[in-house]
C-alpha positions, -999 to +999 in steps of 0.1 A: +000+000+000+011+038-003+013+059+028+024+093+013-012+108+018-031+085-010-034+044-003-042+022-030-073+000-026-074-023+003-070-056-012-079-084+018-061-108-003-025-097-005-025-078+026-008-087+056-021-097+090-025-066+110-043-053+080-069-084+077-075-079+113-087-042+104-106-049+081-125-076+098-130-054+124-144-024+108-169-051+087-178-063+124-182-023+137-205-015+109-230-043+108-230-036+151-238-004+139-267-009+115-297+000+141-277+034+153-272+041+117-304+036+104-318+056+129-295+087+123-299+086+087-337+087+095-333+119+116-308+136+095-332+135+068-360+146+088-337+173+097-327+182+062-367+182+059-370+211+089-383+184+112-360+194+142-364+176+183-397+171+192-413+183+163-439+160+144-431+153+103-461+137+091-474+126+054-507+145+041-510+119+011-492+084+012-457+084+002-443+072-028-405+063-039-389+097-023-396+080+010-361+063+009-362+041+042-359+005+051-392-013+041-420+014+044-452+006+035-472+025+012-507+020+021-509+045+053-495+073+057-464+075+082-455+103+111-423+106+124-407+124+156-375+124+177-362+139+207-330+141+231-334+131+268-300+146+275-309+179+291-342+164+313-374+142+308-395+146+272-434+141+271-447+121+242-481+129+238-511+105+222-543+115+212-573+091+215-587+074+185-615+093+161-645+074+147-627+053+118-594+069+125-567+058+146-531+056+151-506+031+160-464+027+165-439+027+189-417+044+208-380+037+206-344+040+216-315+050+196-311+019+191-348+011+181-353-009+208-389-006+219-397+010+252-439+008+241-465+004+214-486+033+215-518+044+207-550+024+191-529-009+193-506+002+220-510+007+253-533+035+253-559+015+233-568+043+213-578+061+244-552+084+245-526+088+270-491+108+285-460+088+280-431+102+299-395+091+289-368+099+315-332+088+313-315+058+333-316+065+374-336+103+371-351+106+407-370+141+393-406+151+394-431+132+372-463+139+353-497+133+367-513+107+352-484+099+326-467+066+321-434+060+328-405+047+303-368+051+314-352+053+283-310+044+280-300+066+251-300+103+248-324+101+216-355+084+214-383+083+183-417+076+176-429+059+143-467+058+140-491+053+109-529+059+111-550+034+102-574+046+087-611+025+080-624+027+049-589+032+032-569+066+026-597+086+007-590+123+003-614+130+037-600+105+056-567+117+051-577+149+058-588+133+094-556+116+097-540+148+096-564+164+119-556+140+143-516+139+141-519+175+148-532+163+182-498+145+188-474+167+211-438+165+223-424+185+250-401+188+271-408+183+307-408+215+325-409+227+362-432+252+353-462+222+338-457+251+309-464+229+275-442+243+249-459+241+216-452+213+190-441+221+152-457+199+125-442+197+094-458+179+061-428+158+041-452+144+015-431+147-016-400+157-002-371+133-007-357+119+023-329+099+020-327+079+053-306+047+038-274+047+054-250+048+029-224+017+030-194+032+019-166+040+035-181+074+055-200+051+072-172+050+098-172+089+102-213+085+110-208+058+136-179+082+153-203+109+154-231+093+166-212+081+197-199+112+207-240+122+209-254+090+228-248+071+258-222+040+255-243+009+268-222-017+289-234-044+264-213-022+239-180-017+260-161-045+243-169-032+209-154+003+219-122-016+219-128-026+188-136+009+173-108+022+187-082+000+170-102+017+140-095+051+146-128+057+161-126+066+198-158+086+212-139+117+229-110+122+204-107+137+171-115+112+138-087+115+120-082+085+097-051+082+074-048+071+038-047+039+043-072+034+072-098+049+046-088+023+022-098-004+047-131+016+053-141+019+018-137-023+010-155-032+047-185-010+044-199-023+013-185-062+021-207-057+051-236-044+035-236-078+016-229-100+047-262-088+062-284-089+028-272-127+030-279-133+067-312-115+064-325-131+034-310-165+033-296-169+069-310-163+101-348-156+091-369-187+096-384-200+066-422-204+074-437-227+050-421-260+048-405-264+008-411-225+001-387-196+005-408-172+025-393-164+053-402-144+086-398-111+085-375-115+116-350-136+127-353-157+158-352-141+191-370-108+184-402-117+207-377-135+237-359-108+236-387-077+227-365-071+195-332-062+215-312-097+208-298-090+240-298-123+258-289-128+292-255-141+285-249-123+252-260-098+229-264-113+193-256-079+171-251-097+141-292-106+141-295-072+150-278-057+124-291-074+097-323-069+105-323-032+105-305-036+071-338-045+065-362-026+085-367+008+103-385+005+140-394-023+162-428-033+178-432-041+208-459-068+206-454-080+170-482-099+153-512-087+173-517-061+148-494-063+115-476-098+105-450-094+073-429-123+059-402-119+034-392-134+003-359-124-018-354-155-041-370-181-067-376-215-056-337-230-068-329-200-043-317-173-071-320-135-062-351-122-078-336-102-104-355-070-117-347-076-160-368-111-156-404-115-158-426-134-125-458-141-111-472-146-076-503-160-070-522-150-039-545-174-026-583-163-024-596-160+016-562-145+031-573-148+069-568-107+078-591-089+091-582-061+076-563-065+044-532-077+026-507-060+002-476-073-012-446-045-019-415-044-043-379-031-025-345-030-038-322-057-024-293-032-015-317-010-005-342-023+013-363+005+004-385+014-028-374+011-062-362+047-073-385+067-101-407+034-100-446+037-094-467+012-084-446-006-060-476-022-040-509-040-049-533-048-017-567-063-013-583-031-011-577-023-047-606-019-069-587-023-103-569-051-094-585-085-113-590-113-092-593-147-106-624-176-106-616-189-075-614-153-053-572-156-057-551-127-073-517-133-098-493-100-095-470-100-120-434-087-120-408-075-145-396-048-164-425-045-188-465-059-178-475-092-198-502-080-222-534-069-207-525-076-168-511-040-166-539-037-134-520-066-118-482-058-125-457-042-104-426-029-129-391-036-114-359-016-123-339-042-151-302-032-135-314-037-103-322-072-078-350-068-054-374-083-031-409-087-019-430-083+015-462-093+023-481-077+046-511-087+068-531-061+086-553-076+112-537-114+114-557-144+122-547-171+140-538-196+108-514-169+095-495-172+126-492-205+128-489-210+090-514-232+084-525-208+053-498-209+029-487-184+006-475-199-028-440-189-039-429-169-067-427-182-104-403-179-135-421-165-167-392-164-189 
């Protein structure tokens, strides 16, 4: 390698021992480092978007493409909010549900680990309630009649989507909106003084909250430590970081060649966790089929932390939130997703080939189904591409004899199914989610089936 200032591209191959150890490190930092990522990325967007600290960003239509974030749906519209906890105690505020309107999410950590679901599935019930989130070992005064979280990280967020009855019509998103206006966040002050909450529509603004898995990923993960709270589970890791140049209280100053390293780990771990996600560590559900869960094992043993009581498995955890943004705390009592990346001989689904997926008639939801497109490095939508989702509540959408539904996917729609066709990017590999609003009991314990994906060319 050269050291005078410019290295020449890190080549794991040829390079010597100390080197290898580096760069298995910093491929080991960053997939540690996926949660904490994805969640800065989310607020810096939302920040680039004027949607500061305990202000609400909400979506006055459903959002399309520019919504660049791990796996959002795009039946409902989402609202989004963040606060600090450094400086005192922050009051996250619910409003109860409206007739055919109500809203559901959780609140969060840093490290999206989920302190409550709130509102009309939470634990408010739709009724409405105060949730209070003080830091680790606060002894200060609380709020009447709130509910207590003590959250371990300076930031915290909130993720929430309406769910709207009747689907989102142009009055009932008007009504959504009315009602996320009722959402507040405030600090908690001496005075009982409610300072006034900002709400700011993103609809059609792009927000690119994808971390970026290159070699500035390493400059992210410095700066976000020097803003949060370093866990115990995490002290080990430090040491790791720190043989990487990134040590929470001291300058980041990598050389040439340490930048070289970065720039072949980041991506190389980007690909570890698409593999574990999709091929790995999710449970396939249907015996013979490659649908898999949504997460892997451990999320509901461990309420989505992976944090067990003898070790913390960050690799599960990291891959996942290569795949998703925000946990749930009681997941499948009112969404259940599965996952599915590959063709039955276990190839990538790969966007210049043509497919169809045939949805059995009778899905047991009670409130409806949709299946989406993402990109496979991604995880989020497919750029400049419209639709990206077909759902049961579609009125276009042609169902066949028997009460089933084929989607097609591909580059162009087979002739006359455009109303059932979902157009993928050709350059591009993606993969699907299927979503079930409202599960019944035989889609959680898989005795309905849903059929897996076929060739057409």
């Amino acid at each position: 390698m050269a050291s005078a200032g410019q290295a020449d591209t890190f080549d794991p191959a040829t390079a010597n021992t100390a080197d290898r150890m580096t760069y298995h490190r910093a491929i080991d930092a960053a997939v540690w480092a996926m949660p904490l990522m994805n969640f800065k990325f989310y607020i810096d967007a939302l920040a680039r978007a004027g949607v500061g600290p305990n202000d609400v960003g909400y979506n006055s239509k459903v959002q399309d493409w520019r919504f660049q974030t791990a796996t959002p749906n795009n039946t409902t519209p989402y609202i989004h909010a963040y606060w600090n906890i450094k400086d005192g105690p922050v009051v996250f505020e619910m409003p109860a549900s409206v007739e055919g309107i109500g809203i559901f999410g959780t609140v969060m950590d840093a490290w999206q680990r989920p302190l409550d679901d709130v509102g009309s599935k939470g634990r408010d019930r739709g009724l409405g309630a105060k949730y209070l989130l003080v830091p680790s070992g606060y002894d200060g005064p609380l709020l009447k009649d709130a509910l207590v979280y003590e959250q371990e990280t300076n930031f915290g967020f909130a993720v929430l989507r309406p769910i709207i009855a009747g689907g989102p019509t142009e009055e009932n998103l008007a009504k959504a909106t009315a009602l996320t206006k009722q959402i507040k966040v405030y600090p908690l002050l001496a005075s009982n003084e409610v300072a006034e909450t900002e709400y700011v529509d993103v609809y059609g603004v792009p927000l690119e909250m994808t971390p970026k898995m290159d070699g500035e990923i390493y400059s992210h993960i410095h700066e976000m430590l020097r803003q949060e709270v370093v866990l115990e589970r995490d002290h080990v890791m430090m040491g790791a970081l720190a043989r990487l140049g990134i040590k929470r209280n001291e300058p980041f100053e990598p050389d040439a060649k340490l930048r070289s390293v970065y720039d072949a780990a980041a991506p190389e771990a980007l690909e570890y966790m698409i593999d574990q996600y999709h091929r790995v560590l999710n449970p396939f559900v249907f015996e013979g089929k490659r649908w898999s869960a949504l997460v892997p094992d451990g999320s509901r043993e461990t309420e989505w932390s992976y944090e067990y009581p003898s070790y913390y498995d960050y690799v599960a955890r990291g891959a996942l939130y290569y795949a998703i943004i925000t946990s749930v705390k009681n997941y499948g009592t009112a969404t259940y997703y599965l996952d599915l990346a590959e063709t039955p001989d276990g190839e990538w689904l790969d966007g210049n080939r043509n497919y169809k997926l045939t949805v059995p008639a009778n899905v047991p939801v009670r409130d409806f189904w949709s299946i989406t497109t993402y990109d496979l490095v991604t995880a989020s939508y497919l750029r400049d591409i419209e639709p990206s989702t077909i759902d049961s509540t579609m009125q276009n959408v042609v169902k066949n004899a028997d009460g089933g539904v084929d989607i097609f996917f591909g580059p162009t729609p087979p002739d006359g199914k455009e109303s059932n066709w979902l157009p993928t990017d050709p350059e591009r590999r993606f993969f699907l989610l299927a979503r079930f609003y409202g599960p019944e009991p035989s889609l959680l314990d898989s005795s309905f089936e849903l059929n897996d994906i076929e060739r057409m060319d």
